[in-house]
MARVEX-736250 format. One record per residue (C-alpha): x, y, z; residue in one letter. Coordinates in steps of 0.001 Angstrom, whole numbers, plus 500000, padded with zeros to 6 digits. Layout:
# residues N
XYZA ...
//
This chain:
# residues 762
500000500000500000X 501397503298498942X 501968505874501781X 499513508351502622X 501324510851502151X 502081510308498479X 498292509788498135X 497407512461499744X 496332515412497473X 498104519052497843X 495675522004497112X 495587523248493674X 496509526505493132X 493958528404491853X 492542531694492530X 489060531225490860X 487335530532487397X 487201532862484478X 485793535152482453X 486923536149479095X 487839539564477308X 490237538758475115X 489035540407471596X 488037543266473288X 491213546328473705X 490368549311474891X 493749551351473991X 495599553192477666X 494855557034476843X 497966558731475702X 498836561796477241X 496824565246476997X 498841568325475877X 499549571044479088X 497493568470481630X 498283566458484200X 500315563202482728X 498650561254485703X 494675560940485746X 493685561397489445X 490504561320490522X 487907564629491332X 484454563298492681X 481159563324491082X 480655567056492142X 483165567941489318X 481565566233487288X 478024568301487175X 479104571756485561X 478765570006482311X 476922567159482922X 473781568744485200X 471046566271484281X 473047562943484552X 474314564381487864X 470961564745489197X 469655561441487983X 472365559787489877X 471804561450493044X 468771559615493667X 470108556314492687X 471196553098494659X 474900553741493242X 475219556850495046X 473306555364497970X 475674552338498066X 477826554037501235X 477690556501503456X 478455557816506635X 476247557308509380X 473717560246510138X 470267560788511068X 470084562132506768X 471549558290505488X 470254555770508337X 467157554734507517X 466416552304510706X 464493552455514146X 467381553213516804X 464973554199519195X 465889551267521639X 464607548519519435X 464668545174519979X 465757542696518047X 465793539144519458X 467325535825517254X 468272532532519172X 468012533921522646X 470010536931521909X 468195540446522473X 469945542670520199X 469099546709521140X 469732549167518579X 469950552811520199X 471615556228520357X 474167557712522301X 476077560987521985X 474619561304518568X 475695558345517185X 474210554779516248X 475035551634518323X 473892548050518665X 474099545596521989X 474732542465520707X 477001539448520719X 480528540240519107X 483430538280518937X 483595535119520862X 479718535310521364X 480069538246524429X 477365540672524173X 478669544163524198X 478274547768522521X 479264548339519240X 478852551838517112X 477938552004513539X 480074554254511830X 478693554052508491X 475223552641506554X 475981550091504002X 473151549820500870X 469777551304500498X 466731548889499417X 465267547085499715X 467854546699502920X 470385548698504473X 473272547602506387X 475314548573508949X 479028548710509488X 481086548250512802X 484967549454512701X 486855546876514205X 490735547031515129X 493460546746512571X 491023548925509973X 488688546681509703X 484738547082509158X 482502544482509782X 478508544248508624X 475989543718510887X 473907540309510613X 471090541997511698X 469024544722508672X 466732546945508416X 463997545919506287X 463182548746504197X 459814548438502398X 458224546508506196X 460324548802508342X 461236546598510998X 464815544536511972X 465499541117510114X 468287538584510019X 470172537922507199X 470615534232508483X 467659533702510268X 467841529571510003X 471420529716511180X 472570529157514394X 476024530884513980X 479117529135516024X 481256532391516806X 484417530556515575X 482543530166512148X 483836532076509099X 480697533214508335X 480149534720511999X 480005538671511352X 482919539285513257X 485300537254511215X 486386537165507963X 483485536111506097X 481874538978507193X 484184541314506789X 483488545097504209X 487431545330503631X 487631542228501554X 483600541181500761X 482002543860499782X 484167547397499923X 485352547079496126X 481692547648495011X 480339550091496850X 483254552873496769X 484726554727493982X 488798553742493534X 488404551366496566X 492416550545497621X 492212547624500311X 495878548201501614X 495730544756503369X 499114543652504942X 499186539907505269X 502203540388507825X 500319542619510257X 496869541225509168X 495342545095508743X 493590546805507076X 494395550934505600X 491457550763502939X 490678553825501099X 488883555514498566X 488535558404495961X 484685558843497098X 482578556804499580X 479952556054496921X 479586554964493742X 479921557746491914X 481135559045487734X 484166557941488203X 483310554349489166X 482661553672485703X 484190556126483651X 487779556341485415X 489702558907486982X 488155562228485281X 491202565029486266X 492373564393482365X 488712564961481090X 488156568135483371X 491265569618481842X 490336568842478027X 486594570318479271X 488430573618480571X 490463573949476989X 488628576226474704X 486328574253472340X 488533574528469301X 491434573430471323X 490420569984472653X 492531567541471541X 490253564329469723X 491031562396472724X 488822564026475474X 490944562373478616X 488700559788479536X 490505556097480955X 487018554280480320X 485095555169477005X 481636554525477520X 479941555787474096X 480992554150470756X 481078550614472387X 480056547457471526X 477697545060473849X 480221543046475082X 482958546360476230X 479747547362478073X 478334544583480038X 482150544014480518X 482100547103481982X 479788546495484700X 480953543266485353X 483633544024488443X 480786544706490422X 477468542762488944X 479047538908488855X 480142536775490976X 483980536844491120X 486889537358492743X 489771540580492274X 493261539862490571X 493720543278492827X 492598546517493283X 490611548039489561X 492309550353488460X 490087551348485081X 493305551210482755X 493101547236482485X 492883545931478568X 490874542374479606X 488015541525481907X 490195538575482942X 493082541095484202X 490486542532486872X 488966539634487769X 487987535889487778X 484417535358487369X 482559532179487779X 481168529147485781X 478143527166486411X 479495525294489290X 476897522812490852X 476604525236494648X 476024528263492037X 473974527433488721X 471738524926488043X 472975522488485426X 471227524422482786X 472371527888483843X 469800528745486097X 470908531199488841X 470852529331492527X 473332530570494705X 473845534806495050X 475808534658491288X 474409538718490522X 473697538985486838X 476848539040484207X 476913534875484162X 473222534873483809X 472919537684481275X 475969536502478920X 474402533142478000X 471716534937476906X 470226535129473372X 469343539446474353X 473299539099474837X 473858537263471821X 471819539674469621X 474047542895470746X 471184543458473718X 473389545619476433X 472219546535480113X 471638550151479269X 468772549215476393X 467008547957479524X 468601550451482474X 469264554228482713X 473078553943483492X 472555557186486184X 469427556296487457X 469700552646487567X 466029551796486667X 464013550572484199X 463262552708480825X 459865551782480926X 457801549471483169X 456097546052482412X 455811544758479049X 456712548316477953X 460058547786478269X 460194544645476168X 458075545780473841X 460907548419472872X 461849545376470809X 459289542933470704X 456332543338469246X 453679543875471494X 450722542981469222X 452153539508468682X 454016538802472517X 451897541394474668X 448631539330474163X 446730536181475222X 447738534094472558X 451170534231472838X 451116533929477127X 448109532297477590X 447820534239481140X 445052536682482894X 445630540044481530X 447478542897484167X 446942543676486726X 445512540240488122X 447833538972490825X 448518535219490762X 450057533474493744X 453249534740496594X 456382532907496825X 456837531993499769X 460084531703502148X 460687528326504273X 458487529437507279X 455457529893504928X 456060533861504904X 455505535773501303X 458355536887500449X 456762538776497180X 454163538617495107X 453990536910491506X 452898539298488930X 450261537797486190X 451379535263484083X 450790538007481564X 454008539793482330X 456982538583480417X 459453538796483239X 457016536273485252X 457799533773483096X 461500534710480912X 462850536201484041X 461895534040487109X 464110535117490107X 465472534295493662X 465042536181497042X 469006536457498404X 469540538677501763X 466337537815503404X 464263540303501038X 466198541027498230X 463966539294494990X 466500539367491741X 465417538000488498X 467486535574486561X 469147537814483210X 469306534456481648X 465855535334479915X 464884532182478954X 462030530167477599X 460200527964480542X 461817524740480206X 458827522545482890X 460075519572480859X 463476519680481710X 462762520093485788X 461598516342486587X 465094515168484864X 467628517704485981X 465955519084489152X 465672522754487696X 463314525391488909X 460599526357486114X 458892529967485974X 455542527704485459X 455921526138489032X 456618528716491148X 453788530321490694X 451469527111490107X 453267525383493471X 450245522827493591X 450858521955490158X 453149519637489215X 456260519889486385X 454287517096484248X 450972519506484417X 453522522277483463X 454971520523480399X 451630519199479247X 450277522763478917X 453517524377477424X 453714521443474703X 449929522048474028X 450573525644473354X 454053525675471366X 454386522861470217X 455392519254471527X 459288519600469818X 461369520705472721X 464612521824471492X 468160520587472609X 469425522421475817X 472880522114477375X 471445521843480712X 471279518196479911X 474778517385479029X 475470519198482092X 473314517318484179X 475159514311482986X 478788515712483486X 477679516218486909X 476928512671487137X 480046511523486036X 478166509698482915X 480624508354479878X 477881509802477023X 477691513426478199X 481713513366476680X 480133513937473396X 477989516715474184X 480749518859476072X 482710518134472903X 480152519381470978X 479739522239473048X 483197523035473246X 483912523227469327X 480444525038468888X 481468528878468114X 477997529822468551X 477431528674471744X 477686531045474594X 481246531608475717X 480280531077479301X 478938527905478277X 481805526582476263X 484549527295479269X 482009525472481492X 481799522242479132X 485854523046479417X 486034522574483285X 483780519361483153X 486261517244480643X 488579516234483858X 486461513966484725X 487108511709481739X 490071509971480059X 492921511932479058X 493012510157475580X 489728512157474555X 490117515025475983X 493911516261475409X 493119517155471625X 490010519466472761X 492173521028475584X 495041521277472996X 492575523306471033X 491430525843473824X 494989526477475080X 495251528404471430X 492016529770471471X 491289533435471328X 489142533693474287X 490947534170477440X 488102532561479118X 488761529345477380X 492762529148478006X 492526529708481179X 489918526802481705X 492166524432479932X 494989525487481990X 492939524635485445X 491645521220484046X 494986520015482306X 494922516427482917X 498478514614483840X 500756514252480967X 504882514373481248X 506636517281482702X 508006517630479162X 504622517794477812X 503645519929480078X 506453522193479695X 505954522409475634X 501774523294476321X 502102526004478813X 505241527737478866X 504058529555475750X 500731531282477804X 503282532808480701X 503884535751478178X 500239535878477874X 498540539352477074X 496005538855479858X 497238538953483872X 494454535888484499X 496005533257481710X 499647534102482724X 499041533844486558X 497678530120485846X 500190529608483186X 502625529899486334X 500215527939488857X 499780525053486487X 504214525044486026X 505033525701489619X 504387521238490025X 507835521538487466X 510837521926489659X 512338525387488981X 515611523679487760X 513435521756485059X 512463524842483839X 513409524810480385X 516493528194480308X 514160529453477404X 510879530025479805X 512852530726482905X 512719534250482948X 508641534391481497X 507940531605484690X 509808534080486853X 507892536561486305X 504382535161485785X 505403533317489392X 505759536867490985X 502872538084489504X 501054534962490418X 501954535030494064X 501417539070494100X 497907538145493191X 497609535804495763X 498839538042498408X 496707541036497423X 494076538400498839X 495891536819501326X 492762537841503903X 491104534563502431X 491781531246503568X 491727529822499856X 494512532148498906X 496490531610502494X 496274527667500743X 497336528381497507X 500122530098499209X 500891527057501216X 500458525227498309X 503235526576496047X 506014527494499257X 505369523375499339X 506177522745495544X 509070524923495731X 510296523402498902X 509681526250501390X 508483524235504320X 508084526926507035X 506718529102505104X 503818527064504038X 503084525290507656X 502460529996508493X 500575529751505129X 498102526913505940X 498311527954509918X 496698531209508469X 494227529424506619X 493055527397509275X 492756530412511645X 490411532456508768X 488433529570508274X 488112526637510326X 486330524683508024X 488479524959505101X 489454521130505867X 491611521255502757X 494293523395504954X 494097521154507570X 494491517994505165X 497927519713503367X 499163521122506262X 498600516729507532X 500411515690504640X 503263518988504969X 504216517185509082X 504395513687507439X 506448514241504706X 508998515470507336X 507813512645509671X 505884514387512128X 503611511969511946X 502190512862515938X 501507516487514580X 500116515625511309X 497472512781513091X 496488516014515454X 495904518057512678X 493377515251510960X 491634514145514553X 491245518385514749X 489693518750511562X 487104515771511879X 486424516940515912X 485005520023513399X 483304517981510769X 482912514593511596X 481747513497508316X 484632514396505606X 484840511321504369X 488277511704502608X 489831513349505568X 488563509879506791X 490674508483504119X 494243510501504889X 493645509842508838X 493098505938507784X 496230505724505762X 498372507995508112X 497710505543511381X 498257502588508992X 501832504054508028X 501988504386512563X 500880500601512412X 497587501360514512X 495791498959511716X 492748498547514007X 492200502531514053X 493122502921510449X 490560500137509227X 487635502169510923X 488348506010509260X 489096503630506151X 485963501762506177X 484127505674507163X 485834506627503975X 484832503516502129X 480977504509503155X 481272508255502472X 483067507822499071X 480946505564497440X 482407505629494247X 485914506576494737X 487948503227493588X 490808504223495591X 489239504068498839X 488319500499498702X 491598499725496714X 493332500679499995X 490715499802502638X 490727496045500695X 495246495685500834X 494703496567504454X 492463493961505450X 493993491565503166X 497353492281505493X 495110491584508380X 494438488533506850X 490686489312507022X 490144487849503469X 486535487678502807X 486654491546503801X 489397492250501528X 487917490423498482X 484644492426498830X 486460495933498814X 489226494789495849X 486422493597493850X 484879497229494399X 487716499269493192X 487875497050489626X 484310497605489181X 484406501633489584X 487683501583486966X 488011498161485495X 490619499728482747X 492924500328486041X 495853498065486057X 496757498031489680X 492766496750490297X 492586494373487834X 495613492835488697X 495115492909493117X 491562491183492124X 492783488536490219X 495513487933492400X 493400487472494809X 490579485179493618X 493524483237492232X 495436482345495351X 491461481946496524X 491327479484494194X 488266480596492896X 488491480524489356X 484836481249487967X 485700485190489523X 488844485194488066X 487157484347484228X 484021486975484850X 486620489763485955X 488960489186482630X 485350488861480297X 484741492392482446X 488071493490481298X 487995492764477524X 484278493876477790X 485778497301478768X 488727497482476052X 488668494597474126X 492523495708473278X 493411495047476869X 496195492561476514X 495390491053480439X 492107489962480081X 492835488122477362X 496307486409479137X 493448485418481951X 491943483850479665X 494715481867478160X 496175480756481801X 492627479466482710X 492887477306479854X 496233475873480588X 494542475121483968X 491823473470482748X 494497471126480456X 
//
């Protein structure tokens, strides 16, 4: 039996998935004559002289609403000695000396004082923020509840553990790194990973001009030259006019997705994916078919889209300064559609306006909103999610109803949620009746099968893959799923993508590269470390760093330098997060740095306690320099947590067998054995161990499992048959090699099974 520690799996480095902008370059501005060579930024009040009416439309919107210092003008809440009570806890929001504060529990569950410094949002809930030491601001659990006017939790069917992440003291909670970058204009998080503090700051508290358009110092200074004077470029860092779609919705993407920073924006950057890493339709986010489920925003929704593919952007639907609609109901689709042919009964089948059909409802049976009439095309192309207790946001997908896709890949439907006693059958039967009974292809379904692990999606994600037409988002998601299937198929397609012209799409490959020789590896990547975009060239470096530098061919060396510093810059920048503090870990372990990454996954741990992945690496980090005690504490630590991680199970069980405690090691084997299901390698190990203990029948039983999960797996087939040989039981050994030529008929074993059976039966 190998030794755990080999086994064992070190964290990957990654920051997060991708989002591409690779077509899209939006040149630096060159310098202005007699200005400033430096744009610096001026506020939004400079901004009005010339632009009075935008200005004014602003003012009154949720952008410029989206911070502001506490006062009786910008709180919105009852701090007349409320009451608020949750699990036991009375929380009492009053006044003192002018200012806001909350009793409540803090850190390590103590109920103290605690003043608000600053509100945090507008509707339909505002926030509240609590300096901490070391510059940092924390948010308040507990809301105000804007259109009911009373307190609410943000939680309320979690019992919060202060030691959680999640508690609002600790990191998970915390405005510095969660939430500051979208609500302030020029937000600079000055977080120092040595000192663990914050100096955050920003050009205005809101979001305000610049927050789109860039530093406007240059533009005031062309605006101040006399008319015939002005130089054709007119200072801006961020064009806004003159743009296609995709520069736009780009545009608004470092705030409206979900995603994570390469750093602080800084408005000059020539790719989405040198700001930021958004996400793909990972199973806690999306639904299979793209559905929003988890608090995603709208950019991943919107961007599969066929308004998206058809040069649809978010201002033909939004005032950019005021934020809201251009028109309201079917008016606003009808800017497009026709309204005569979609604004009428026979196309939705519904009551007319104005005739409310059933509430959504939240777990505890309380309506949450009301469903418009089925006449309304949002109610049924835009179905949404409530996220923060209150805050209902419809899905930009804008898709067709899909009720016959929901029994098969567990998908929400706009038909059900309003007709909840209804089910999807009674859904499907109607929409088939009315359009049609064809239901066309959707990738939801080969998605749904990826999930699943199942050998016939492979066709579909290659399909999607090499589809041009297909949504981008799409295509990089089909990308990520192709791990999970032999690297003889799927090398050619990630081949392809590492050339492709979408960022998006090389830096997928690049995460999901499956093993091949260091020399192999060496010849596919090393090209993408000069990469034009920071988010390719950071994972270019990630994916080399399991090279030793000294392999490093002398041609790259300088390029994997380079894109290594940038890489662990990055990584740095968000060193506040425990999945960074691991990637950390994870490449001072590659490059042989132990003390450095025992601090690195210490850290991690201490941000997060349930990040078990730390513990598990910082397990395997001990054992690999035989501190076995310290690495068996770490494990028995992290499962005192979380009892149920079935593959720290797995580590702990192959760690005590490497300390000879067999007895303890076949019980977190045999937990791992239950928990992992189909994970051959589990009973590969759990069966060698018992077969040591000379518990045979055991063994057999957990041998035999492995070889059915992967019967093309040479180390399985071959501990199987070795053991129903010496077993003597023959009739096993001929089924397993029929199972093996039944699975590659090429494979050269099942067929020499075959022939020694023979010779015994001679």
């Amino acid at each position: 039996m190998r030794r755990w520690k080999i086994i064992g799996i070190i964290a990957t480095l990654i920051i997060v998935v991708s989002l591409p902008l690779y077509g899209i370059k939006q040149k630096k501005n060159q310098s202005l004559e007699n200005v400033v060579q430096e744009a610096t930024f001026i506020t939004s009040k400079a901004c009005a002289k010339c632009h009075k009416k935008e200005y004014e439309e602003w003012q009154d919107s949720h952008h410029a609403k989206a911070m502001a210092v506490a006062t009786d003008e910008t709180v919105l809440a009852d701090f007349n000695n409320t009451i608020f009570e949750k699990d036991g806890v009375q929380s009492r929001f009053f006044r003192k000396d002018g200012g806001f504060f909350v009793y409540t529990r803090g850190p390590k569950g103590e109920m103290a004082d605690f003043e608000i410094t600053h509100t945090f949002g507008y509707s339909p809930l505002q926030q509240y923020l609590i300096p901490f030491p070391g510059g940092k601001m924390q948010c308040l659990p507990i809301a105000w509840d804007v259109k009911e006017n009373k307190w609410f939790h943000l939680y309320p069917d979690l019992t919060l553990d202060p030691e959680e992440w999640i508690y609002w003291t600790n990191q998970g909670q915390n405005w510095n790194s969660m939430c500051a970058d979208c609500h302030s204009t020029e937000l600079q998080k000055n977080y120092d990973p040595k000192t663990e503090s914050y100096n955050t700051s920003w050009a205005e508290i809101n979001v305000g001009c610049e927050a789109c358009h860039g530093p406007g110092s240059k533009h005031l200074a062309w605006a101040e030259l006399p008319e015939m004077a002005r130089p054709e470029n007119d200072g801006l860092l961020v064009q806004t006019s003159g743009i296609n779609n995709r520069q736009q919705v780009e545009s608004c993407a470092p705030c409206h997705s979900r995603r994570s920073m390469l750093g602080d924006y800084k408005h000059e950057q020539q790719d989405l994916l040198d700001t930021e890493v958004p996400r793909l339709f990972e199973e806690r986010l999306y639904y299979p078919d793209g559905q929003i489920l988890d608090e995603v925003y709208v950019y991943g929704s919107f961007v599969q889209s066929k308004m998206y593919a058809n040069d649809v952007r978010c201002s033909d639907c939004h005032n950019v300064h005021t934020i809201k609609l251009h028109q309201e109901g079917n008016a606003l689709c009808s800017q497009c559609h026709q309204a005569s042919v979609y604004d009428n009964e026979t196309h939705h089948f519904h009551k007319q306006k104005g005739e409310k059909g059933d509430a959504i409802r939240g777990s505890d049976n309380e309506v949450l909103f009301k469903v418009g009439s089925g006449a309304e095309c949002v109610q049924c192309h835009m179905p949404g999610r409530v996220y923060m207790g209150n805050d209902y946001r419809p899905d930009h997908s804008i898709r067709v109803p899909r009720p016959d896709l929901s029994t098969n890949l567990g998908t929400p439907n706009a038909c059900n949620r309003c007709h909840i006693d209804k089910s999807n059958e009674w859904s499907a039967e109607y929409t088939q009746k009315w359009y049609g009974s064809k239901q066309k292809y959707h990738y939801g379904t080969v998605f749904f099968a990826a999930r699943q692990g199942e050998a016939q999606a492979f066709q579909g994600l290659k399909q999607i893959i090499q589809d041009a037409l297909s949504p981008l988002i799409v295509r990089a998601t089909a990308l990520s799923y192709l791990n999970r299937y032999p690297t003889d198929s799927t090398l050619p397609l990630f081949k392809e993508s590492l050339i492709s012209d979408e960022a998006l799409l090389r830096r997928t490959t690049l995460m999901n590269l499956p093993p091949v020789s260091a020399e192999d590896l060496q010849q596919l990547v090393s090209p993408l470390l000069t990469d034009p975009v920071k988010g390719v060239r950071i994972e270019a470096a990630r994916t080399l760093a399991k090279i030793p530098a000294d392999q490093i061919s002398e041609k790259w060396r300088k390029p994997y330098d380079s894109a290594i510093a940038e890489y662990m810059q990055t990584a740095l920048y968000s060193a506040d997060f425990a999945a960074s503090r691991l990637n950390l870990g994870a490449l001072a372990t590659l490059q042989g740095q132990t003390d450095e990454a025992e601090e690195h996954f210490k850290k991690a741990i201490t941000i997060d306690r349930d990040l078990y992945s730390a513990r598990t690496n910082l397990a395997i980090l001990y054992s690999r320099h035989g501190k076995l005690d310290l690495a068996e504490e770490v494990l028995q630590k992290t499962l005192a947590v979380n009892p149920v991680l079935a593959d720290v199970h797995y580590s702990l069980g192959l760690l005590l067998s490497e300390k000879k405690q067999y007895s303890e090691a076949v019980k977190h084997l045999q937990t791992a054995s239950s928990g992992m299901p189909d994970n051959a390698k589990t009973h590969y190990n759990l069966g060698q161990l018992l077969l040591f203990l000379q518990r045979d029948t055991e063994a057999g039983e957990f041998l035999k499992k492995s070889f059915e999960i992967e019967p093309q797996n040479e180390n399985y087939q071959q501990a199987v048959v070795r053991f129903y040989v010496e077993k003597g039981d023959l009739q096993q050994v001929k089924e397993i090699a029929e199972k093996i030529i039944a699975a590659d008929k090429a494979d050269p074993f099942g067929h020499q099974i075959l022939e020694f059976l023979k010779s015994r039966q001679q």
